[in-house]
C-alpha positions as CSV (number, residue, x, y, z in Angstrom):
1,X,0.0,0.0,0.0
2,X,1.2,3.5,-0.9
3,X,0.4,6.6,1.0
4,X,0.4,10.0,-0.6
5,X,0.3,13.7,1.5
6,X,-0.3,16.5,0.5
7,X,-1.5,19.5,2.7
8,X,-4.6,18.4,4.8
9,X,-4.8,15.2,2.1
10,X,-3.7,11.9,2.9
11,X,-4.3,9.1,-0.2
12,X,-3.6,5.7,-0.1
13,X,-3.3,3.2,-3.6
14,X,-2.1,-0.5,-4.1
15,X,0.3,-0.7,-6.9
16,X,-0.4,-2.7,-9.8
17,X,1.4,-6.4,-10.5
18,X,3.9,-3.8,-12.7
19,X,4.3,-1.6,-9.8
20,X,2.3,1.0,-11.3
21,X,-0.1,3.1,-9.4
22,X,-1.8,7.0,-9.8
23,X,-3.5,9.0,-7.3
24,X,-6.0,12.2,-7.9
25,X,-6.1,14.4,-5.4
26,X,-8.8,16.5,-4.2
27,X,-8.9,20.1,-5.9
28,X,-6.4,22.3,-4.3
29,X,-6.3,26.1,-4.4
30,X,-3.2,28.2,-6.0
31,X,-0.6,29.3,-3.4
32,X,2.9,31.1,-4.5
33,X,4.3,29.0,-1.2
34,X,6.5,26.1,-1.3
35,X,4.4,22.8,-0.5
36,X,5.8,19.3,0.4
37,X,4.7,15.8,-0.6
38,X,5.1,12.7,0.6
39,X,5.3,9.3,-0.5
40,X,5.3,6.8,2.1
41,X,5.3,3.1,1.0
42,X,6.4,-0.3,3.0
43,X,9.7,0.2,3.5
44,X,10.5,3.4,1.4
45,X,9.5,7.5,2.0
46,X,9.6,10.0,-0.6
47,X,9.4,13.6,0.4
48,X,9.3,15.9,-2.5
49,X,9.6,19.5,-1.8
50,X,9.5,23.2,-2.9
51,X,5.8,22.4,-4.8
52,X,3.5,25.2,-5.7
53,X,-0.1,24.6,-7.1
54,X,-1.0,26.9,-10.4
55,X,-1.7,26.4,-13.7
56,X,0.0,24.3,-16.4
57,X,-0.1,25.0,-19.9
58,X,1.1,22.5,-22.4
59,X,3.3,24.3,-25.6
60,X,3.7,22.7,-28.7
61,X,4.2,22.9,-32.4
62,X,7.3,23.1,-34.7
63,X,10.0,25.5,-35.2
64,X,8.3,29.1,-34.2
65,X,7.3,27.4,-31.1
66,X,10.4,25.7,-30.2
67,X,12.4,29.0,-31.0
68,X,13.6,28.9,-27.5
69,X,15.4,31.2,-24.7
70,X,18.6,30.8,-25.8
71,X,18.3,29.1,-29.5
72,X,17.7,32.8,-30.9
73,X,22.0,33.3,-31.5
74,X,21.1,31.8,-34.6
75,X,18.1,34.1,-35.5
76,X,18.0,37.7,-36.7
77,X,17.6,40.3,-34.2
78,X,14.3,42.1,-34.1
79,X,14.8,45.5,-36.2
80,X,12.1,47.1,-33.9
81,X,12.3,48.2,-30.3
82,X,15.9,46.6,-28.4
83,X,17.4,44.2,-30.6
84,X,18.9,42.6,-27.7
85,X,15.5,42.1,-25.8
86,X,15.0,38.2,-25.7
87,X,18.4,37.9,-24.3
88,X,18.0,40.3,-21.4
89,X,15.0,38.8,-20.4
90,X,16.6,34.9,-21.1
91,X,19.3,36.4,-18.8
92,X,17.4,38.1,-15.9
93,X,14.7,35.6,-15.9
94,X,14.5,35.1,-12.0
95,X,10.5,34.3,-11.1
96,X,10.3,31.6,-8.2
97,X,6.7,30.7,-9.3
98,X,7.6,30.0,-13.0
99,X,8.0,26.4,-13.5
100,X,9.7,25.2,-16.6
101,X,9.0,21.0,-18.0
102,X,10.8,20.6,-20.8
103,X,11.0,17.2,-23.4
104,X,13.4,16.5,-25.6
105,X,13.7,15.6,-28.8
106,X,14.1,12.0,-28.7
107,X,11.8,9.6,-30.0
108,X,14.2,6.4,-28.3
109,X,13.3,7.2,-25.0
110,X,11.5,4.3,-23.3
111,X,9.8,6.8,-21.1
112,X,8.9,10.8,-21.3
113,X,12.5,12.6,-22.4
114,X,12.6,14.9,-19.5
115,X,14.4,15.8,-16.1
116,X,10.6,17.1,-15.0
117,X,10.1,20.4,-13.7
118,X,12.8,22.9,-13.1
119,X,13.1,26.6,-11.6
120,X,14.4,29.2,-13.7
121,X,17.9,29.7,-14.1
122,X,20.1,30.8,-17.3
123,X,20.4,26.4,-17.7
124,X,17.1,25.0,-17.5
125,X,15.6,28.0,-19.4
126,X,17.9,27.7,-22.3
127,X,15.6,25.3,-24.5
128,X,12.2,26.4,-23.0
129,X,10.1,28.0,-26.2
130,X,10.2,31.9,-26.2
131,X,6.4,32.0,-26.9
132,X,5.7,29.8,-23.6
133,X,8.1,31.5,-21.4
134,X,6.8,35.1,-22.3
135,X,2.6,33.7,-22.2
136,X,3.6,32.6,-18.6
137,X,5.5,35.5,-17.3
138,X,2.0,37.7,-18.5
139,X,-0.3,35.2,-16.6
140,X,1.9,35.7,-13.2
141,X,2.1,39.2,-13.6
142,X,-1.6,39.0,-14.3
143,X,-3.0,37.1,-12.0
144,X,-0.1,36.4,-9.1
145,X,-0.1,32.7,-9.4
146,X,2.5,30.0,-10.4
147,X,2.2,29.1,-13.7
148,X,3.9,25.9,-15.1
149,X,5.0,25.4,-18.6
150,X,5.8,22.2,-20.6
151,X,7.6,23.2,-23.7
152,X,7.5,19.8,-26.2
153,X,8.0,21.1,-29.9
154,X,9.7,19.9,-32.5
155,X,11.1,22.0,-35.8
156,X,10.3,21.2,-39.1
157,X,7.2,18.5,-38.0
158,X,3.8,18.2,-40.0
159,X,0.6,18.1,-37.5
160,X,0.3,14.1,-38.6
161,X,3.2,13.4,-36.1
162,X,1.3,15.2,-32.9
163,X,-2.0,13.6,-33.7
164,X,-2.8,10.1,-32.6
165,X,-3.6,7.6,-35.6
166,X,-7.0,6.9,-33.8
167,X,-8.2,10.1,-34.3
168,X,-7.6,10.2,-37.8
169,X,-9.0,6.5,-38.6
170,X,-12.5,8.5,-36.4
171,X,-11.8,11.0,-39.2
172,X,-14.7,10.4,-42.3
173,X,-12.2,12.6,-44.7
174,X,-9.0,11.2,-43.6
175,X,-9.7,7.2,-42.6
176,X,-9.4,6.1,-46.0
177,X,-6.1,7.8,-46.1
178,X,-4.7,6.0,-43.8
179,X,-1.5,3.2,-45.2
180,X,0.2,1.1,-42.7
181,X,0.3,4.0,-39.8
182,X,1.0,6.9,-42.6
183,X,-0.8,9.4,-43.9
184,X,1.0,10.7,-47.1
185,X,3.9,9.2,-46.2
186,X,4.1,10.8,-42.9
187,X,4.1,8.6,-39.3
188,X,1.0,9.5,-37.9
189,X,1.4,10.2,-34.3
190,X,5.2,9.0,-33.2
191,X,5.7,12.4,-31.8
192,X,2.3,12.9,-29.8
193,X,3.4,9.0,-28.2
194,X,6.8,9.5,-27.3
195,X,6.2,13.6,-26.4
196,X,3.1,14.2,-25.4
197,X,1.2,11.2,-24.7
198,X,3.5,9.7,-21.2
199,X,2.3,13.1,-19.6
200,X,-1.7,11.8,-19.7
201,X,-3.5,12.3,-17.1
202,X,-1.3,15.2,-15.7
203,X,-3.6,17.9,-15.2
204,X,-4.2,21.0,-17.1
205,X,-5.6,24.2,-17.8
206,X,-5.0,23.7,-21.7
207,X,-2.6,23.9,-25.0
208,X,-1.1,26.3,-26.9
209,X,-0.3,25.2,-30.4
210,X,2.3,26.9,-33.4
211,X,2.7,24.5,-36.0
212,X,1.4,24.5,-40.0
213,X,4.6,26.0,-42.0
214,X,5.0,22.0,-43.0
215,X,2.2,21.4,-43.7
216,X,1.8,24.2,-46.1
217,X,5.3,23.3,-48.0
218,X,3.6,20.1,-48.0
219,X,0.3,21.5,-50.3
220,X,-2.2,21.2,-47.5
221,X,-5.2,23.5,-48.3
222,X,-8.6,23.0,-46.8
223,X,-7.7,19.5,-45.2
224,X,-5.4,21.2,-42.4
225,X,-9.0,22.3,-41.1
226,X,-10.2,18.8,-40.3
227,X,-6.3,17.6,-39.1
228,X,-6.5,20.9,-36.8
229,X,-9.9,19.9,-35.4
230,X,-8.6,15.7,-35.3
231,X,-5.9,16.8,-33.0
232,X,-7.5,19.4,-30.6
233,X,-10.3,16.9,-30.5
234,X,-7.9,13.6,-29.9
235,X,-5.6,15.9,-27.2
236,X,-9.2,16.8,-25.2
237,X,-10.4,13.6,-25.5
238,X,-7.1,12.0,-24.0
239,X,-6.8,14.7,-20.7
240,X,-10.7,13.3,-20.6
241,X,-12.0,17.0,-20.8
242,X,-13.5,18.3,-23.9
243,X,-13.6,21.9,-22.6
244,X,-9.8,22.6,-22.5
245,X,-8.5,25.6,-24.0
246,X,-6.6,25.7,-27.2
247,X,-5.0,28.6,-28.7
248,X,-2.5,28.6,-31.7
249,X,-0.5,31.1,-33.6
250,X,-1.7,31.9,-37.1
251,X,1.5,31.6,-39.8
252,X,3.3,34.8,-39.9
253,X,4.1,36.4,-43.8
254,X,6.8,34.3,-45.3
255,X,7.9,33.8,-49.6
256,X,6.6,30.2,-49.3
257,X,6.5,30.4,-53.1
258,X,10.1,31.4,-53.6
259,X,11.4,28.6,-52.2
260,X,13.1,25.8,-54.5
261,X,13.2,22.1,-53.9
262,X,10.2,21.5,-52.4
263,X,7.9,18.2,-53.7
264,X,5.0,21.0,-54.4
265,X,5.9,24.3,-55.2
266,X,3.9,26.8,-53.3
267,X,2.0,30.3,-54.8
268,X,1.3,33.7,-53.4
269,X,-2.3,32.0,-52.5
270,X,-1.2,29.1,-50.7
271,X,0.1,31.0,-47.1
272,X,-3.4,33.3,-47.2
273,X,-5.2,30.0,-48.1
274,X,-3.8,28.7,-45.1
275,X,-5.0,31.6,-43.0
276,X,-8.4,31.3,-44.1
277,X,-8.4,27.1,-43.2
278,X,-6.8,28.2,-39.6
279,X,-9.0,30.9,-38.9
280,X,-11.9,28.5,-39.5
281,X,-10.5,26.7,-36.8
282,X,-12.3,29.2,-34.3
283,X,-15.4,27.4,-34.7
284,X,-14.5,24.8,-32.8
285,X,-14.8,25.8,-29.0
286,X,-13.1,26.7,-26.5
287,X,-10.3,28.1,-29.2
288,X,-8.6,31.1,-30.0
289,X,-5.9,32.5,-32.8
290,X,-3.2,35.4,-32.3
291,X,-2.4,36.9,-35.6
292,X,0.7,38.0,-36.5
293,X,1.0,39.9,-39.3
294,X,2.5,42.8,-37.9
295,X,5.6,40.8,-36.6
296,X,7.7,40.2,-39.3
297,X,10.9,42.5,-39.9
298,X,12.0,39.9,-43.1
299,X,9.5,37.9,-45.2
300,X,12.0,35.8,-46.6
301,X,12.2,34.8,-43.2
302,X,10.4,31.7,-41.8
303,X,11.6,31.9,-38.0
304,X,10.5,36.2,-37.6
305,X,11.5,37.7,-34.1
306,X,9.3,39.1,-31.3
307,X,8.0,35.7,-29.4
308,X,7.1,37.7,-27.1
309,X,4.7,39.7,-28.6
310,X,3.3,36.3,-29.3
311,X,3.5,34.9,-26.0
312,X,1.5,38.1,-24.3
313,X,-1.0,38.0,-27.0
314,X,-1.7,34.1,-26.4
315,X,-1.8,35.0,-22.5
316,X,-4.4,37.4,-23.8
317,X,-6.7,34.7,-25.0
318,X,-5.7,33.0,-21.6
319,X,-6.8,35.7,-19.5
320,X,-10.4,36.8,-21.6
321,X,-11.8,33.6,-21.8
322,X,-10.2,31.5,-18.6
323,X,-9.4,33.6,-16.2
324,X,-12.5,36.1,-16.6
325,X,-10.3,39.4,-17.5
326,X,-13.6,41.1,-19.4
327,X,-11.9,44.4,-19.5
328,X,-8.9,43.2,-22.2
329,X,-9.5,42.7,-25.7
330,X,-7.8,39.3,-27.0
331,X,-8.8,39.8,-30.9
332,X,-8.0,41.8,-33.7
333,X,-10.8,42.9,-36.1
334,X,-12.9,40.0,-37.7
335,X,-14.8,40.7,-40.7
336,X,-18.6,40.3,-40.0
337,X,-20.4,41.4,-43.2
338,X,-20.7,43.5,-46.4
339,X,-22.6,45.9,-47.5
340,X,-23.8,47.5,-51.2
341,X,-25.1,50.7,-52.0
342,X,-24.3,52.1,-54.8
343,X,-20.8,52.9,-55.7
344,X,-19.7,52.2,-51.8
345,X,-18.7,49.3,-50.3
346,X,-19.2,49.1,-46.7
347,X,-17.6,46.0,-44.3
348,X,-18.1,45.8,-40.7
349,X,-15.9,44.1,-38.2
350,X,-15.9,42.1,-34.6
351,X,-13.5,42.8,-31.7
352,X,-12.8,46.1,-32.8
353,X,-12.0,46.7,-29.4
354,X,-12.4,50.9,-28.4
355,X,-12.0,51.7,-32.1
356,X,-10.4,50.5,-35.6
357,X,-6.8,52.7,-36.6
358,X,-3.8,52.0,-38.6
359,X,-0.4,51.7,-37.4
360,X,0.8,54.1,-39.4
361,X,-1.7,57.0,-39.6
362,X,-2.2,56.3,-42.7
363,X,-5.2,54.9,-44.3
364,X,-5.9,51.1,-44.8
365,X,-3.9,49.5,-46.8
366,X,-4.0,45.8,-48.6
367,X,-7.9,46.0,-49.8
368,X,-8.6,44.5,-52.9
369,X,-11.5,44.4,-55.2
370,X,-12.3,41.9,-58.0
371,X,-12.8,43.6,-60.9
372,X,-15.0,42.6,-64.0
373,X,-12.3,41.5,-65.6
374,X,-12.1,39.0,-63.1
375,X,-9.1,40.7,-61.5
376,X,-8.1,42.0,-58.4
377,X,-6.7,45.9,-58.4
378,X,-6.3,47.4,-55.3
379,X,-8.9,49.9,-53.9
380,X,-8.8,52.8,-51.7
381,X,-9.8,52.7,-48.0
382,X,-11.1,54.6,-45.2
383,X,-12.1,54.1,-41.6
384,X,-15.7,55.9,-40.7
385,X,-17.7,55.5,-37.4
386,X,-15.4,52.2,-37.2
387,X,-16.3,50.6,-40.3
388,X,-14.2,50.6,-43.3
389,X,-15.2,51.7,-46.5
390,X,-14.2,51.1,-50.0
391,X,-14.9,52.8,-53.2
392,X,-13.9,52.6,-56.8
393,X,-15.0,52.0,-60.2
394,X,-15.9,48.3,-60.4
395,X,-19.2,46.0,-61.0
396,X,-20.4,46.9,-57.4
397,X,-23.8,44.0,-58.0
398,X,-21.3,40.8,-56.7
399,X,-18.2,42.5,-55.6
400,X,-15.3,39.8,-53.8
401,X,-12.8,41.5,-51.6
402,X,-9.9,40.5,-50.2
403,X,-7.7,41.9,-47.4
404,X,-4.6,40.7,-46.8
405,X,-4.5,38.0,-48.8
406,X,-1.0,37.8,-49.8
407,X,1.8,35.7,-48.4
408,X,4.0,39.0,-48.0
409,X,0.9,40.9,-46.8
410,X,1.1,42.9,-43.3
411,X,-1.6,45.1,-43.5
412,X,-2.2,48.2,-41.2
413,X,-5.4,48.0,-40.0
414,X,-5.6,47.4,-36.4
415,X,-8.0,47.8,-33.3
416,X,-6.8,50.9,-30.9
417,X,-5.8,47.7,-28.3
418,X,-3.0,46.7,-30.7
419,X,-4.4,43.9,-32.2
420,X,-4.1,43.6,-36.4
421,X,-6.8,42.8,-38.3
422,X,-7.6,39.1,-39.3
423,X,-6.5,38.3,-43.3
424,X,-9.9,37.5,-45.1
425,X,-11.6,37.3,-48.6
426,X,-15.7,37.5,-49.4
427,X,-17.3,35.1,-51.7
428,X,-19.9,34.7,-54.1
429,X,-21.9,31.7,-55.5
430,X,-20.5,32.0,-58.7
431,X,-16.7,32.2,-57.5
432,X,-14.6,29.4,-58.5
């Protein structure tokens, strides 16, 4: 028999025939003081110290997301603001109630890859993504709490690897796609079982996800949507709780199609594409999306600077819709409808927030029209009573618009919290 304290609890379990054994304990409350356990069995005592109870937020995705603490020597330097940011704070990074888990990059490893939970210091924050580091330094100055972070990401991996094969065989579209564990020659989920899956049922307050740059090189268009929804839905499903948050980075601008040697050669319309597919993602609940358009000094550059705007705009999402912060915005403008009269053009947005602006003074920028050529020319905009309005000369009886729908595109329109606009096109019935 095993005994387990903790606090006021006391838990006792029998250990399995493999000497296995779990205990839950009762729901505790959040405390920035050092707590001990202990582990008392027939012969043996544990006593684990230095614990605090907070939140734990689970990090994942390829390269952006991995872009860690110390990996950025080998990244450009922001060309905005202190250059030198991300090492100052990598270097002066001294909270006692920021807890760091971090897995390697093993897929050998009998068990998780990981020397468990560390306190910050310049060593065991080295590898620890940027992106996670900054979203839980914003919730503990937020909200005074520890705040735990396991940072398991991977460069260069398509979602198939972090998704268990289950979910896809669940999947109507993507069962039949399924080959001998692959889908398109990929291993489906070797990375979510060695990575992720050995951390089930440690409990959490929910995911943050920045991964997709592969799976664009690789041609995936509207599919992504249904992988997107096979993993959040598989990663609920496995931490038994369907409500968990889930929040992920839309791709920043990048020359996907000037790259050379890749199995499908990538347009201007495949990165935008992309955005469209990810931003449908927000219909499945109890998700959110930080945009990024604005954070890219380099579009020839896949791995842009300025985690840490990402990080504070994920603990954003954190903070509106988990922790009950109603008086911060966590979106940039939405589009929400159209309207026709005449020769003006008239598009309403959500979450503008206390007002739409531009970042520049200047007016909006990266508004298209189709023409009845069937082309796109770009048409002048203006912000009035926080709408945007376009006019031109064009066939105004079916007009398509597009904003931002470039892979290059960092548009200027913004809500007066910060927060850029979301890339989007309209459609007709009779587009192709």
């Amino acid at each position: 028999m095993i005994t387990v304290k903790f606090q006021k609890q006391s838990k006792k379990v029998k250990a399995d025939d493999n000497g296995d054994w779990s205990v839950r304990l009762d729901e505790l409350t959040a405390t920035n003081n050092p707590q001990q356990l202990i582990i008392q069995g027939k012969r043996d005592k544990i006593l684990l110290k230095n614990i605090l109870i907070g939140e734990v937020w689970l990090v994942s995705g390829q390269s952006n997301m991995e872009y860690s603490m110390h990996n950025h020597p080998q990244y450009a330097k922001p060309q905005k603001g202190d250059p030198d940011y991300l090492y100052k704070e990598y270097i002066t990074a001294k909270s006692p109630v920021i807890r760091t888990f971090y897995v390697e990059k093993n897929l050998k490893a009998d068990t998780l890859p990981s020397d468990g939970w560390q306190m910050l210091n310049e060593k065991t924050l080295a590898p620890v993504s940027a992106i996670g580091y900054f979203f839980a330094k914003s919730l503990v100055e937020n909200l005074d709490i520890p705040v735990g972070i396991i940072s398991t990401s991977w460069g260069g991996t398509p979602i198939e690897t972090w998704t268990p094969e289950q979910a896809y065989l669940n999947s109507p579209m993507l069962k039949n796609h399924v080959t001998g564990h692959k889908l398109n020659n990929i291993i489906i989920g070797e990375r979510f079982d060695k990575m992720v899956a050995p951390m089930i049922p440690y409990s959490l307050k929910g995911f943050l996800w920045y991964q997709g740059e592969t799976n664009v090189i690789n041609g995936d268009g509207e599919i992504y949507a249904e992988k997107q929804k096979c993993l959040i839905e598989s990663w609920r499903s496995a931490w038994e709780d369907e409500r968990l948050s889930f929040y992920y980075v839309q791709l920043a601008p990048y020359t996907y199609s000037q790259r050379r040697g890749d199995l499908i050669a990538s347009t201007w319309e495949a990165l935008p594409s992309f955005w469209e597919v990810q931003t449908s993602c927000l219909n499945i609940p109890y998700t959110g999306m930080v945009v990024t358009t604005d954070l890219v000094d380099d579009p020839k550059d896949i791995h842009p600077s300025y985690k840490w705007i990402v990080g504070e705009r994920l603990a954003r999402l954190a903070l509106c819709k988990d922790y009950g912060r109603s008086d911060l915005i966590c979106s940039g403008p939405t589009f929400k409808k159209m309207t026709v009269d005449k020769d003006k053009i008239t598009l309403e947005f959500d979450h503008i927030g206390s007002g739409l602006v531009t970042n520049d003074g200047k007016d909006p920028d990266w508004f298209y029209l189709k023409g009845d050529n069937g082309r796109f020319k770009k048409v002048h905009a203006v912000i009035h009573e926080n709408k945007i309005i376009l006019s031109g000369e064009y066939n105004m009886k079916n007009p398509v618009i597009r904003f931002g729908w470039d892979e290059v595109a960092m548009p200027n329109l913004f809500n007066k919290e910060g927060l850029p606009a979301v890339p989007f096109r309209t459609k007709t019935m009779d587009m192709d």
